[in-house]
C-alpha positions as CSV (number, residue, x, y, z in Angstrom):
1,X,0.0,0.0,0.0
2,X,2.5,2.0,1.0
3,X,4.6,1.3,-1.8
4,X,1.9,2.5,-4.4
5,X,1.3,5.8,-2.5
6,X,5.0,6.3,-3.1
7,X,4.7,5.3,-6.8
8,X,1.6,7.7,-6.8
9,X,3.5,10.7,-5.6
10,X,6.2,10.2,-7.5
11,X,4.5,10.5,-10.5
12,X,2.7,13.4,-9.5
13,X,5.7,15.2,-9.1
14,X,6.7,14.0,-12.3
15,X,4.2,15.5,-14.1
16,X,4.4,18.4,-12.3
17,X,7.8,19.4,-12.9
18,X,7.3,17.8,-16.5
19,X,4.6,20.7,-16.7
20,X,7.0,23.2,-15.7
21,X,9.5,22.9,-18.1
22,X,7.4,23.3,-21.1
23,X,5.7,26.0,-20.4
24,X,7.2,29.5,-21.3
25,X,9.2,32.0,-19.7
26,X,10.6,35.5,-20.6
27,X,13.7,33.7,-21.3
28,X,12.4,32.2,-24.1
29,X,12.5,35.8,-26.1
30,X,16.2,36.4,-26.5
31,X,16.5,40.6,-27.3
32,X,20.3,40.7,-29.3
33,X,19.8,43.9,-27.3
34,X,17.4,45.4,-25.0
35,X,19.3,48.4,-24.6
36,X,20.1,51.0,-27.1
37,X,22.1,53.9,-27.3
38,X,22.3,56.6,-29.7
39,X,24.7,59.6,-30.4
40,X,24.5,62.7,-29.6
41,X,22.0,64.6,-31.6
42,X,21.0,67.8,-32.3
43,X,17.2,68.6,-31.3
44,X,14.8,67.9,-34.0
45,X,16.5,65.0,-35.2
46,X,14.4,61.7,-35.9
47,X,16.0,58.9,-34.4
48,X,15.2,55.0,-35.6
49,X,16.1,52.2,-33.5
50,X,15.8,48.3,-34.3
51,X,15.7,45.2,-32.1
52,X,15.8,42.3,-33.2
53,X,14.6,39.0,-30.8
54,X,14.2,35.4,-31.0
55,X,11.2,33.2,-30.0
56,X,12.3,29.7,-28.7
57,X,8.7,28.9,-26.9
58,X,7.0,26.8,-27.9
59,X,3.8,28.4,-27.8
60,X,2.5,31.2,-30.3
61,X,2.5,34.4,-29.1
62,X,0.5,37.7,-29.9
63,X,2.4,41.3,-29.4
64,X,0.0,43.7,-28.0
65,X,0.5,47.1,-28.4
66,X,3.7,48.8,-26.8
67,X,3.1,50.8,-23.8
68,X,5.8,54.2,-24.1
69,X,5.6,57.1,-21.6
70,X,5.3,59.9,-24.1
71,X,4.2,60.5,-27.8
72,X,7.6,61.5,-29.1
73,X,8.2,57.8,-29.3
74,X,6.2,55.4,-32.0
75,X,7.0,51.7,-32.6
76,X,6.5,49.1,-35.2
77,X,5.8,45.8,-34.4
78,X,5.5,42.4,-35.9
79,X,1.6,41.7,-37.4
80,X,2.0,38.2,-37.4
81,X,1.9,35.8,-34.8
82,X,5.3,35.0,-32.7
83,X,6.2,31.5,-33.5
84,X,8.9,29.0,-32.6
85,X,12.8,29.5,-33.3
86,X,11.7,32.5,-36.0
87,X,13.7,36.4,-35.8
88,X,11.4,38.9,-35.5
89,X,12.3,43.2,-35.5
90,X,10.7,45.9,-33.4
91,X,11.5,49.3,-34.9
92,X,11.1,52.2,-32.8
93,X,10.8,55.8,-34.1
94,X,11.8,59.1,-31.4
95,X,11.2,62.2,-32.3
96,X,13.3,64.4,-30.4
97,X,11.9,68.1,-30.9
98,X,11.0,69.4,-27.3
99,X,13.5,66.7,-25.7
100,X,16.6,68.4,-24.8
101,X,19.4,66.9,-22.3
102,X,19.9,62.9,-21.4
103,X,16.9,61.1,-22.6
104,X,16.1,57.9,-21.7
105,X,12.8,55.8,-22.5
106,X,11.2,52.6,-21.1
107,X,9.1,50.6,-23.7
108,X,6.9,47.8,-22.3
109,X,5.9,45.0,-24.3
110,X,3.7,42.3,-23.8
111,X,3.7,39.0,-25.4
112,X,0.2,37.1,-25.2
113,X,-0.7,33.1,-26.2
114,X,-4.4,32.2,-26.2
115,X,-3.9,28.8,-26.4
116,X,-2.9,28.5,-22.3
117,X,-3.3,32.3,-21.1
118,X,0.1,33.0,-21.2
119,X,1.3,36.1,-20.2
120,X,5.5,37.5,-20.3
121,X,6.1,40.8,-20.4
122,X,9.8,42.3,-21.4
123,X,10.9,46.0,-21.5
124,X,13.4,47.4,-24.2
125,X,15.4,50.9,-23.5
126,X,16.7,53.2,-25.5
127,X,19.1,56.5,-23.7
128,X,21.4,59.2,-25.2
129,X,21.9,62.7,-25.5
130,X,20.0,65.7,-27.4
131,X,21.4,68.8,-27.7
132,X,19.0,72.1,-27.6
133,X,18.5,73.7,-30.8
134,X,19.8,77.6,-31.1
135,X,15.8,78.7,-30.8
136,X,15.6,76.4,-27.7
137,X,18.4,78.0,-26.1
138,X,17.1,81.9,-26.9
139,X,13.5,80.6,-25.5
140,X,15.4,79.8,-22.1
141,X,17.4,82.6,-22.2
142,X,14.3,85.3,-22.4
143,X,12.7,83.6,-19.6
């Protein structure tokens, strides 16, 4: 009796632990790089960023729309579903008019599957420097 309780748990663990290790993780995108940096640019400059990542889930995922904290920053995103071992690119546009000084932006993604109610969420960053245009610098100076 003993014996099959043992068996029994055993098994349950088993499958537990089997359960586990399939399921996804936010290790399973792989950013080349999360965080970008870009030159020193003169305000008013449009500045384009790529990121490439790999998907090695298992399950497919949907990208919802990127959350960014201001409307100087727009991003592209894959239409298709994530799948399995495939590159994908998220392409990220910042318009730097009005942003002078060390500028550095969060974006949050979220990565959904329907098929279990999946939910990972990853951040990419881009940071550098943008200097004040000659107009900028006479608006601070009059005030």
């Amino acid at each position: 009796m003993l014996s099959n309780f043992i068996k029994f748990s055993l098994s349950l663990l088993l499958f537990s632990v089997a359960g586990f290790s399939f399921s996804q993780t936010a290790e399973d995108i792989v950013f080349e790089k999360s965080i970008q940096k870009f030159m020193k640019v003169d305000e008013g400059h449009q500045i384009t960023l790529t990121y490439n990542f790999t998907y090695k889930g298992v399950t497919p995922l949907q990208l919802l729309s990127p959350k960014v904290d201001c409307d100087c920053t727009s991003v592209e995103i894959p239409k298709e579903d994530i799948k399995q071992n495939n590159s994908y690119q998220i392409i990220v546009h910042f318009n730097t008019n009005d942003k002078i000084g060390f500028q550095e932006r969060p974006i949050k993604l979220t990565f959904l599957s329907t098929e279990n109610n999946l939910k990972i969420e990853k951040e990419i960053v881009f940071k550098g420097m943008v200097k004040a245009s000659k107009e900028t610098k006479e608006k601070y100076k009059s005030h």
